[in-house]
GUGUNU-433870 format. One record per residue: residue in one letter; residue number from 1; z, y, x of N, C-alpha, C in turn. Coordinates in nm, 3 decimals. Layout:
N
> residu	num	nw	nv	nu	caw	cav	cau	cw	cv	cu
> A	NUM	Z	Y	X	Z	Y	X	Z	Y	X $
...
# end
This chain:
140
> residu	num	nw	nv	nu	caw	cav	cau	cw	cv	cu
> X	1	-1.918	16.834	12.553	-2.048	16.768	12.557	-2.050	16.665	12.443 $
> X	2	-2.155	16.639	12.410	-2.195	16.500	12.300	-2.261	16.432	12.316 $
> X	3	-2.313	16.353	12.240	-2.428	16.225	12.264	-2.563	16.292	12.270 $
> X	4	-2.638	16.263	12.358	-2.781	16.300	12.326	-2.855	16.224	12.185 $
> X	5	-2.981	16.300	12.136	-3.040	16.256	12.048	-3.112	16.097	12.088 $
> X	6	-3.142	16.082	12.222	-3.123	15.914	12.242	-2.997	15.821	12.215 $
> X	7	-2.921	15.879	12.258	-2.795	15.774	12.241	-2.785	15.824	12.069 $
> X	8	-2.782	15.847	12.004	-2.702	15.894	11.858	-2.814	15.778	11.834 $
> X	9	-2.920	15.810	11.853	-3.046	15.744	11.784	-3.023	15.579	11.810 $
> X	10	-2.968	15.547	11.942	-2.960	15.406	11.942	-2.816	15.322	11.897 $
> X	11	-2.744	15.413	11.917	-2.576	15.391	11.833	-2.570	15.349	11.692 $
> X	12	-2.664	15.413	11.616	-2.730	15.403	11.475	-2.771	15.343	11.463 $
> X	13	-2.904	15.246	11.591	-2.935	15.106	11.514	-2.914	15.042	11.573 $
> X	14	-2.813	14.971	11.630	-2.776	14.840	11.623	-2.580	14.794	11.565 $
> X	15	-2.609	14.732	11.555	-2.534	14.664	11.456	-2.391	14.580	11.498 $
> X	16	-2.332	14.581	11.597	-2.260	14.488	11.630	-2.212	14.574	11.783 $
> X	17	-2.072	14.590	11.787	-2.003	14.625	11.950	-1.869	14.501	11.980 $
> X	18	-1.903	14.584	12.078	-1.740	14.453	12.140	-1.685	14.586	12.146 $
> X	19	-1.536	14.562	12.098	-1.425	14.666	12.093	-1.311	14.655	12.157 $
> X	20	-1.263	14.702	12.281	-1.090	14.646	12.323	-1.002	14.693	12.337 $
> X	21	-0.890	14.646	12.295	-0.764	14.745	12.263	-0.657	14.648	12.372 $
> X	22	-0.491	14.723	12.403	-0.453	14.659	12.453	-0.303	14.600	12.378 $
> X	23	-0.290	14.463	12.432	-0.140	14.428	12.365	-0.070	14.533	12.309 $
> X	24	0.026	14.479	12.217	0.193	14.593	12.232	0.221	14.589	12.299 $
> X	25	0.224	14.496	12.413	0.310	14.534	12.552	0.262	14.602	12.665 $
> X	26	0.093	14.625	12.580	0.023	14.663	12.742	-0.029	14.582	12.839 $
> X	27	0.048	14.439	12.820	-0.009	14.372	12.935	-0.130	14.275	12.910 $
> X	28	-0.201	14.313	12.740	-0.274	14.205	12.788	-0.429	14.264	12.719 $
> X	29	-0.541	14.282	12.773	-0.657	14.353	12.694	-0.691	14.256	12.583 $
> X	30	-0.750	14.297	12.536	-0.815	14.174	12.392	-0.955	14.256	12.342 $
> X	31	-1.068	14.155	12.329	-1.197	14.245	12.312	-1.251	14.148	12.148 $
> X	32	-1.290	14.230	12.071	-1.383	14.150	11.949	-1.476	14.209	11.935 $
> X	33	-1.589	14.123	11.867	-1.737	14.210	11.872	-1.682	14.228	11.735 $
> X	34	-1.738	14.308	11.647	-1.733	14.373	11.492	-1.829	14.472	11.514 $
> X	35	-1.857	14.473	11.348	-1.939	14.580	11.294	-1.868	14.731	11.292 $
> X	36	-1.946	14.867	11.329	-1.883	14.964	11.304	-1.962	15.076	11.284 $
> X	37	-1.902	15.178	11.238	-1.996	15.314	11.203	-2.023	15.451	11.293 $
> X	38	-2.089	15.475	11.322	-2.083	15.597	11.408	-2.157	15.724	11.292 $
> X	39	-2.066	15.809	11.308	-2.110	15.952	11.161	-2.125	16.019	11.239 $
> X	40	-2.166	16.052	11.438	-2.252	16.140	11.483	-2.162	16.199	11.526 $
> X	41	-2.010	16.193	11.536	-1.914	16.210	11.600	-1.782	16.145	11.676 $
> X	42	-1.748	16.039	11.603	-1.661	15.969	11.586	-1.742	15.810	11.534 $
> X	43	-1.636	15.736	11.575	-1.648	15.580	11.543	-1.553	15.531	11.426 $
> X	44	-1.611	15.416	11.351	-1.528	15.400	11.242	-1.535	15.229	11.281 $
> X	45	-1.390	15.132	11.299	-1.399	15.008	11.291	-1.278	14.980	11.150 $
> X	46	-1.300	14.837	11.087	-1.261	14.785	11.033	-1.308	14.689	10.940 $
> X	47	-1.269	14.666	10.840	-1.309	14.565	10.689	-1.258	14.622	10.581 $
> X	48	-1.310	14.478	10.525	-1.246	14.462	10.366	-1.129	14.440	10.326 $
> X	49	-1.032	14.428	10.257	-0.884	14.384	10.258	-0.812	14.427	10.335 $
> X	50	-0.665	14.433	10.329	-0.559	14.439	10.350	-0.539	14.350	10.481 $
> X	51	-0.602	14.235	10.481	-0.553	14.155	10.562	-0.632	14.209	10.685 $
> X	52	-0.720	14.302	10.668	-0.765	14.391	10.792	-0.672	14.455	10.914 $
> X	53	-0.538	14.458	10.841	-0.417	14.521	10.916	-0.350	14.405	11.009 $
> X	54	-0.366	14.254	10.938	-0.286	14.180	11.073	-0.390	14.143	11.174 $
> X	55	-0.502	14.190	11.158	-0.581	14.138	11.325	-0.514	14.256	11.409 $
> X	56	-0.562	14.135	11.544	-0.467	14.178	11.663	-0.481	14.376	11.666 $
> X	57	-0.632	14.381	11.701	-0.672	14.550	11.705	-0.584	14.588	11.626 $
> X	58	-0.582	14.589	11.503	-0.485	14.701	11.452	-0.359	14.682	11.456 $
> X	59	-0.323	14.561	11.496	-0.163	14.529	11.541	-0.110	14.597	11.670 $
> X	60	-0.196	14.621	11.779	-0.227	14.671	11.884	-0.218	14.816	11.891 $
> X	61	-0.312	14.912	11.761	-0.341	15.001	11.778	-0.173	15.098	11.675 $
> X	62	-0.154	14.958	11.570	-0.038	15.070	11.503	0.100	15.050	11.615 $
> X	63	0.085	14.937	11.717	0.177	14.962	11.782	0.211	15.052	11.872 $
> X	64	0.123	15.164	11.906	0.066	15.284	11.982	0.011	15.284	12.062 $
> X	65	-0.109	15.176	12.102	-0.203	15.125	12.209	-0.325	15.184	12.166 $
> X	66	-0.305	15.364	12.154	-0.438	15.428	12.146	-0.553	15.423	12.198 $
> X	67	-0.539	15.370	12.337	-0.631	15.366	12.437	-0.779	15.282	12.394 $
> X	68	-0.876	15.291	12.343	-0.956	15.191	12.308	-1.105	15.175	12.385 $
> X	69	-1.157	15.112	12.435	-1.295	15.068	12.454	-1.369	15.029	12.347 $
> X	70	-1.471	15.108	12.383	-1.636	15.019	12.251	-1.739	15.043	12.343 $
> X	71	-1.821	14.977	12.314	-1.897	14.885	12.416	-2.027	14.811	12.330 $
> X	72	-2.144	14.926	12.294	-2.280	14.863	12.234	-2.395	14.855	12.330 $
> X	73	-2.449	14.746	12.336	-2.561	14.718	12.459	-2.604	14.623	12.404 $
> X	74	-2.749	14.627	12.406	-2.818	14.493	12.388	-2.963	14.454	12.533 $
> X	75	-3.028	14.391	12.535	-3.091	14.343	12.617	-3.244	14.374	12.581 $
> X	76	-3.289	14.454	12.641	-3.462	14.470	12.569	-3.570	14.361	12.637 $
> X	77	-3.525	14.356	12.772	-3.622	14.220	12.798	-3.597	14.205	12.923 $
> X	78	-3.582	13.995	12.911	-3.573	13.940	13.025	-3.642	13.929	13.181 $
> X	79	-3.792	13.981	13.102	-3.898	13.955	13.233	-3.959	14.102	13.199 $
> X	80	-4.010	14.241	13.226	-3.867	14.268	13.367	-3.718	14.246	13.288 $
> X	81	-3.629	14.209	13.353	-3.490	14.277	13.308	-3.435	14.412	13.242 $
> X	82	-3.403	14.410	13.127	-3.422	14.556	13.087	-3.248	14.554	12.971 $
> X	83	-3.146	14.579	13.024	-3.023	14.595	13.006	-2.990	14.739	12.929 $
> X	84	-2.965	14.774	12.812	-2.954	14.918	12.824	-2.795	14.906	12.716 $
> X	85	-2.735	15.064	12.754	-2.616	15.046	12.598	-2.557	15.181	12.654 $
> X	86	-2.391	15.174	12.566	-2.341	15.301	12.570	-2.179	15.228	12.560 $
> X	87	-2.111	15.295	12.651	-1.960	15.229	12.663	-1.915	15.344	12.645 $
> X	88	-1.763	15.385	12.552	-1.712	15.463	12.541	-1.546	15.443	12.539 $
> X	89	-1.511	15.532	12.593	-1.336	15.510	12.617	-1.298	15.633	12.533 $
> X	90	-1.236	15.610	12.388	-1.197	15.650	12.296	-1.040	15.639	12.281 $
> X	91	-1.000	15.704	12.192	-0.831	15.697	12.098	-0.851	15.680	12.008 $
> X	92	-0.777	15.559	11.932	-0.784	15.530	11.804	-0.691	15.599	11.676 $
> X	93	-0.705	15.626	11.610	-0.649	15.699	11.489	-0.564	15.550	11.408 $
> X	94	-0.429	15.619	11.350	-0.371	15.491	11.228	-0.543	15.443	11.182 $
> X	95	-0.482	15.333	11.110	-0.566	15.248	10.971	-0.596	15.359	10.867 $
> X	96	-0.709	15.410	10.803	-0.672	15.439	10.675	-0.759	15.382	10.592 $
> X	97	-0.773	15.415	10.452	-0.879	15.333	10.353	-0.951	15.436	10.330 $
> X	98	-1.087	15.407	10.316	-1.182	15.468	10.336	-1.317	15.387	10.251 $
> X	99	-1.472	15.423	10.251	-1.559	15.333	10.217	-1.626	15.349	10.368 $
> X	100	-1.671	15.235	10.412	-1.728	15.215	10.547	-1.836	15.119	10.523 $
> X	101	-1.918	15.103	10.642	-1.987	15.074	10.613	-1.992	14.891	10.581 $
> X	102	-1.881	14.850	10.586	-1.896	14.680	10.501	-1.815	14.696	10.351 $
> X	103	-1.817	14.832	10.286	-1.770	14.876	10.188	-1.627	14.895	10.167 $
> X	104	-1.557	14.959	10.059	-1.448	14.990	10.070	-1.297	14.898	10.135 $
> X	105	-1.257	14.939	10.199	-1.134	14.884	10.320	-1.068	14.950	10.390 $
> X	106	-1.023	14.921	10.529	-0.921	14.945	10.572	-0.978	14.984	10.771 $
> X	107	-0.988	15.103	10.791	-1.074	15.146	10.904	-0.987	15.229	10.932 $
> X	108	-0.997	15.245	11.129	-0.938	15.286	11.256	-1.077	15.418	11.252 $
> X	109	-1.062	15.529	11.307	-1.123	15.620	11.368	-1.154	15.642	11.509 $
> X	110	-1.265	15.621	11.573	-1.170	15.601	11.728	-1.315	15.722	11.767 $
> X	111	-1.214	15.831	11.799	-1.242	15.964	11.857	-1.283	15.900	12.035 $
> X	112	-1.428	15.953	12.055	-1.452	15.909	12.190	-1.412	16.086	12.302 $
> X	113	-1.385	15.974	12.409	-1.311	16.088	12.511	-1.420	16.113	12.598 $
> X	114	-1.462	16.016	12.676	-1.566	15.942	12.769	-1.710	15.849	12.729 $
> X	115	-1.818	15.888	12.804	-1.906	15.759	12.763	-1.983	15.751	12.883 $
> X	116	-2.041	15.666	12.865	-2.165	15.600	12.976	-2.281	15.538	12.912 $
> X	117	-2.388	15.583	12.905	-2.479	15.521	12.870	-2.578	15.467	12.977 $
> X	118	-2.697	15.393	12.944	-2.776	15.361	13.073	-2.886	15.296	12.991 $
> X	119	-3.022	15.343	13.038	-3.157	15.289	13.030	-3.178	15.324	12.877 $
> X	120	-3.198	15.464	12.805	-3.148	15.517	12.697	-3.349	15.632	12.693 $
> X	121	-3.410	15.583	12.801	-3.538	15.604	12.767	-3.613	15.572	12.702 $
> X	122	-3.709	15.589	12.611	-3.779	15.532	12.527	-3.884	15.437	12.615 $
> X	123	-3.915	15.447	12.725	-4.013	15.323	12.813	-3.940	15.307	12.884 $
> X	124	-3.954	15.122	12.858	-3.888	15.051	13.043	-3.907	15.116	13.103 $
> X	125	-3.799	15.086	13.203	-3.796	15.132	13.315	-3.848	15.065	13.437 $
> X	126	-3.904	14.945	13.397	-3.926	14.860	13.521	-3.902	14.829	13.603 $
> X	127	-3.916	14.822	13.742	-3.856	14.791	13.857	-3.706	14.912	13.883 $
> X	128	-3.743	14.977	13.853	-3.599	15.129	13.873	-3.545	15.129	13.759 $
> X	129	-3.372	15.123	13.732	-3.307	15.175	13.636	-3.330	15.256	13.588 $
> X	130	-3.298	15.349	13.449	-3.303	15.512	13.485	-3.134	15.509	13.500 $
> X	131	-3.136	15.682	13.547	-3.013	15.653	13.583	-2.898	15.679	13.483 $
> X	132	-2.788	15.638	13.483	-2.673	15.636	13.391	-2.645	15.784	13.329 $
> X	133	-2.616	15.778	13.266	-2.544	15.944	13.199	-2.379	15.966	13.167 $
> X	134	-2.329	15.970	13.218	-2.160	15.964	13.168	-2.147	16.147	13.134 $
> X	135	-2.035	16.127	12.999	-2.023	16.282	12.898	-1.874	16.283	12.894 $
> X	136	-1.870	16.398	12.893	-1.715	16.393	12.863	-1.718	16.467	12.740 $
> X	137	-1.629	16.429	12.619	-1.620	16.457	12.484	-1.486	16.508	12.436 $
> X	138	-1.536	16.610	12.380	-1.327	16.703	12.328	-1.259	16.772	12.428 $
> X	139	-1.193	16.743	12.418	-1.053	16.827	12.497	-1.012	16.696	12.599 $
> X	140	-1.070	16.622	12.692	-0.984	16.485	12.752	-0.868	16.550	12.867 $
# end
């Protein structure tokens, strides 16, 4: 299964996820919001420089803490309440260098396994959610 043409469509515009990976030891989660790319299959996080490699995520992820969360949702409106996004439980790929989208650097691949999206209709929903969609993606 894949993303519907709603979710691809809203993955694409917005701009900012919270991402979480876990310790080297496992025992401890760690979440950062960052910019990242979605090419309609796969997720792309990282930066500029070298020094892209000592934040924790990729300290995390070259230590073999594939396991990753991303997590884009924004808020369409307070009065009604209108919550919508797309959470995905992915594996992250090594670092490689690449051009992405904050230009050429140092980016993780993170192949999604799982997702959940919610309220991914083009009209509020108003008083009723719509209801959630969870996909399963690849071979999990």
């Amino acid at each position: 299964m894949t993303f519907t043409g709603e979710e691809i469509a809203y993955l694409r515009s917005q701009p900012l996820a919270r991402f979480a990976t876990l310790s080297e030891d496992g025992e401890q989660p760690d979440v950062v919001p960052l910019a990242f790319e979605f090419d309609g299959t796969d997720f792309w996080v990282g930066g500029a420089g070298a020094s892209v490699l000592a934040t924790r995520k990729f300290r995390n992820i070259q230590a073999g803490q594939r396991k990753v969360a991303l997590l884009v949702d924004d808020l369409v409106s307070l009065d009604p309440f209108i919550a919508r996004g797309v959470r995905i439980y992915g594996e992250a790929a090594d670092p490689i260098e690449r051009i992405g989208i904050v230009g050429p650097g140092i980016y993780s691949r993170v192949t999604p396994k799982v997702s959940w999206s919610w309220n991914m209709a083009g009209e509020p929903a108003g008083e009723a959610w719509y209801p959630s969609r969870r996909a399963v993606h690849g071979d999990t």
